[in-house]
N, C-alpha and C positions, 0 to 999 in steps of 0.2 A: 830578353829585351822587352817582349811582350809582355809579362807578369809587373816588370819596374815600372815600365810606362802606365799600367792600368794601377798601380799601388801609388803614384804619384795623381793622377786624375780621381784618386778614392780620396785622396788625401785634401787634396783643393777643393771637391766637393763639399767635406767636414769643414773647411778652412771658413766656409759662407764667401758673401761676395765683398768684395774690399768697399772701403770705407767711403759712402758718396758723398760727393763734393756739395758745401752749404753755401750761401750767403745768410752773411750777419746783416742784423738790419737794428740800427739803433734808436730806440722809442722815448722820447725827450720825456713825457708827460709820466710814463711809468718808470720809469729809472733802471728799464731794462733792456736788454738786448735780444730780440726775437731771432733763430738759426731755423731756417728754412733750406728741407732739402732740394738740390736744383734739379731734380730728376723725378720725386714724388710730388714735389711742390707743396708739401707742408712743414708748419714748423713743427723739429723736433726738439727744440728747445728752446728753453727761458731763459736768462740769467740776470741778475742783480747787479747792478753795478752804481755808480755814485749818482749824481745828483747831476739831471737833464744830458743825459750823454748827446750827443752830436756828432762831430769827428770822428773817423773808426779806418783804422787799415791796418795792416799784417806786416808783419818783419817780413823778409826776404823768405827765409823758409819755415814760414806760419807756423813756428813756434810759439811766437809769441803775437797778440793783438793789442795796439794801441786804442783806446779810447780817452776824445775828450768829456770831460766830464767837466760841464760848464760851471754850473752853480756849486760845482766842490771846488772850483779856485782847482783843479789837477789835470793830469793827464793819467791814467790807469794802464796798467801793464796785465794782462788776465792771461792767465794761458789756456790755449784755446780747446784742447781736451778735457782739462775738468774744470774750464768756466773758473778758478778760483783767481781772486785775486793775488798777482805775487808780488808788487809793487808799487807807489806811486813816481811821478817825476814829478819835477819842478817844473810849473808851466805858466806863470804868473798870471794876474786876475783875468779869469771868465775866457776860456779857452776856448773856442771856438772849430774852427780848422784848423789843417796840418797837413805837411806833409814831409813824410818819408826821404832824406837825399837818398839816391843809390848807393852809397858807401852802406848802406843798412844801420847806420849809425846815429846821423843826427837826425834828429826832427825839428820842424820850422815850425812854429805854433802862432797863429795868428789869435791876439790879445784884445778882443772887444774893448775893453772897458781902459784899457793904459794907453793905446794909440801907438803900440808896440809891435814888435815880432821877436821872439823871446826862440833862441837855439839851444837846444837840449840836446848831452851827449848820453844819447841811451846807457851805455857802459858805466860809466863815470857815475852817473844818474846828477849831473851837476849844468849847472848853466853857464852855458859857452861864451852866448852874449845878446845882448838887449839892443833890437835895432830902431830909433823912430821910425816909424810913419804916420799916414792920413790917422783921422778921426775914425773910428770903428773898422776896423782892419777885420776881415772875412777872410777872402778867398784867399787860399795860397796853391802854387803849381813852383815845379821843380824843369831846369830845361836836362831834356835826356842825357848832355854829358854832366850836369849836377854842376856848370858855375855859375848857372844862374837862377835865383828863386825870385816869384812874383807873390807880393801881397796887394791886395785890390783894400782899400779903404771906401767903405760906402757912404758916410758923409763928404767926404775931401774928394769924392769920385775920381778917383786916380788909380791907375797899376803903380807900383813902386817897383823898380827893378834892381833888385840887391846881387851884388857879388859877392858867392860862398866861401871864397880865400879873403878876404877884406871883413866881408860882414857890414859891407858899407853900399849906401841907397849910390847909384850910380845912372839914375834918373827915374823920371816919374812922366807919364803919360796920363792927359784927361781921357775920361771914357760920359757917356750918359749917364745920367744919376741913377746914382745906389748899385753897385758891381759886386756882384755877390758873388763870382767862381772864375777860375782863370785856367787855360789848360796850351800845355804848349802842343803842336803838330807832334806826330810820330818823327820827322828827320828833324827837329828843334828849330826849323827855318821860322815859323811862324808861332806867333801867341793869339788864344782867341780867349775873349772877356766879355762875361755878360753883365749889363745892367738894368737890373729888374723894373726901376720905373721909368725909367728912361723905352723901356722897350726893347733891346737891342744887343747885338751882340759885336764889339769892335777886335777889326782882323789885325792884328800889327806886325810889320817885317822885323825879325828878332835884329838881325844886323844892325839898323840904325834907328831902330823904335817909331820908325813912319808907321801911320796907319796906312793900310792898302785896301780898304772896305769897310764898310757898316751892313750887318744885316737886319731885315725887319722882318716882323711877321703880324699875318693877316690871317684873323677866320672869321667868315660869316658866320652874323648871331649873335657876336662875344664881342664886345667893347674895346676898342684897342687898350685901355690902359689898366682891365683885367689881363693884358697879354703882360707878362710878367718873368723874363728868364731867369731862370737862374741858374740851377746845376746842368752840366752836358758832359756827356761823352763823345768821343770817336771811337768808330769802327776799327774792326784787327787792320783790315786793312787801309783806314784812314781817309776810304771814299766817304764816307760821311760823318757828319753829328747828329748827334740824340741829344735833343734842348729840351728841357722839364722849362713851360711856361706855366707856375707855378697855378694863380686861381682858375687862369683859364683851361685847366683840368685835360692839357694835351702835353702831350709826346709831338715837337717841330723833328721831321726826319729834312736834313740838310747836304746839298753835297759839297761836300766840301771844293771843289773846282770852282764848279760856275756858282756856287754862294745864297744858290738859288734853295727855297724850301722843295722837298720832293712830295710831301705826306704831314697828316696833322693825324698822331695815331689818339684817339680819348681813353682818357685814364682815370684813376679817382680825381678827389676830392684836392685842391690844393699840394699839385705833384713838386716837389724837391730836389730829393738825386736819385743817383741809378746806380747800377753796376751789372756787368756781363754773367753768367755763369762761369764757371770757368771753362768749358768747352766752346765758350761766345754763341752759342746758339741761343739762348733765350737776356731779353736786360730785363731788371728788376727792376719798379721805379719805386722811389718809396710817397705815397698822400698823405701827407697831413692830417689834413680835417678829418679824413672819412678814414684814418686808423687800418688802411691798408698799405698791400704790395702788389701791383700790376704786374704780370709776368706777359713779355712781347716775345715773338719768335720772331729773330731777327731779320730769317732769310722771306718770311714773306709779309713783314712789318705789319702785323695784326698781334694785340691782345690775344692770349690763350687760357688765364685764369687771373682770378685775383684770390689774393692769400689776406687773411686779417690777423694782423700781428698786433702790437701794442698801440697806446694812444701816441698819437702825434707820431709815426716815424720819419724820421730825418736822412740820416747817413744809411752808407750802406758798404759793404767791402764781401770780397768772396775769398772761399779756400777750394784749393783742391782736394 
């Protein structure tokens, strides 16, 4: 027993240590996608992909990576091992965000330039259906049980709330101007929406699409209307948001109860969106301007490094 046991421990040893987990970070200005390791916190890789990518998430079991790729009029299918492209989808002009339903199947693409949201069946690689909405349609969010998706339009400053059996708007809610990201609660009771010039982020009861709050935020020093929200996360477990106030160059920590701000963490240059590692211990923001990635540790909400990836990164998605 003792010889098996020490010939399997010689064996794992040779084996090296398993494959650590990245975050992709997608860089509009280079046409590429920077993979930083979440553990060394550098990037180990580059890759090519089509023209001003944006949008970026992972099938269910990161086989495969979606990217939008804005100015190629696509969406891109890359696999995430060897980076190559294996496909395009249908995603009609100037694709911006997207998101994933849980069936692993469709994808909801919101259509900048058509005033659209365009359903893609990954499988099929065919378009399901064309839905109107507002003027410059942005943000999209999916509710956890998948029948309901939101697209925010930032001229018409509206959430549109579509039903995924119909594929039909089944109302629309004002928000403050310009609503760039939309993300539902972990138990689907609630939808939260931010609107970057407006300032703000508006809470809505999914139930009957009341709004039940507006949040603001204040830093001394900074102008209110450099405060600018836009992308956000919540926490694993849902006590808070992580709001990218885009110029105003902060990370707002938010708790989600009392709605109250907790912390304004500073980060680069014109911060974006985020994304967790996959362990949730540290979020990645991605800056604009200053062509980096800010790495937070979550649990004692401080910066621990910054990483410099490509020009302009935007999106961001992780793998295990």
């Amino acid at each position: 027993m003792l010889r098996i046991t020490i010939q399997l421990l010689t064996l794992a040893a040779l084996a090296g240590p398993a494959g650590a987990a990245e975050v992709w970070i997608t860089n509009e200005k280079d046409n590429t996608i920077s993979v930083i390791d979440s553990e060394s916190l550098e990037v180990v890789r580059t890759l090519p992909t089509g023209e001003r990518p944006r949008g970026i998430t992972f099938s269910k079991d990161y086989s495969r990576v979606y990217i939008c790729a804005s100015d190629s009029d696509t969406v891109q299918v890359m696999d995430p091992e060897t980076g190559e492209i294996l496909h395009n989808l249908p995603s009609g002009e100037d694709p911006e965000q997207f998101v994933l339903h849980p069936d692993d199947r469709h994808l909801y693409i919101a259509n900048e330039d058509d005033a659209v949201a365009t359903v893609v069946d990954t499988e099929s690689r065919r378009v399901v259906a064309q839905i109107d909405v507002g003027i410059e349609p942005e943000g999209m969010a999916v509710s956890p049980d998948g029948k309901l998706i939101i697209t925010t339009s930032e001229t018409t400053n509206m959430a549109h709330w579509i039903d995924t059996q119909t594929h039909r708007v089944v109302a629309n809610t004002l928000v403050d101007a310009r609503p760039r990201h939309a993300e539902f609660t972990k138990d689907g009771s609630k939808l939260w929406v931010s609107a970057e010039i407006g300032g703000t982020i508006s809470v809505f009861r999914v139930a009957d699409h009341s709004e039940i709050t507006k949040i603001g935020f204040s830093i001394r020093g900074i102008r209110d209307d450099a405060i600018q929200p836009v992308g956000f996360e919540f926490s694993p477990d849902g006590r808070r948001a992580f709001v990218a106030l885009g110029p105003a160059n902060h990370i707002a920590v938010v708790d989600t109860e009392t709605y109250e701000v907790e912390k304004y963490i500073l980060v680069g240059r014109r911060v974006w969106h985020m994304e967790f590692s996959p362990d949730k211990a540290r979020l990645f923001v991605t800056n604009g301007v200053s062509g980096d990635v800010t790495v937070i540790d979550t649990a004692r909400l401080t910066p621990i490094k910054t990483v410099k990836v490509g020009r302009f990164p935007w999106g961001a998605a992780a793998r295990p």
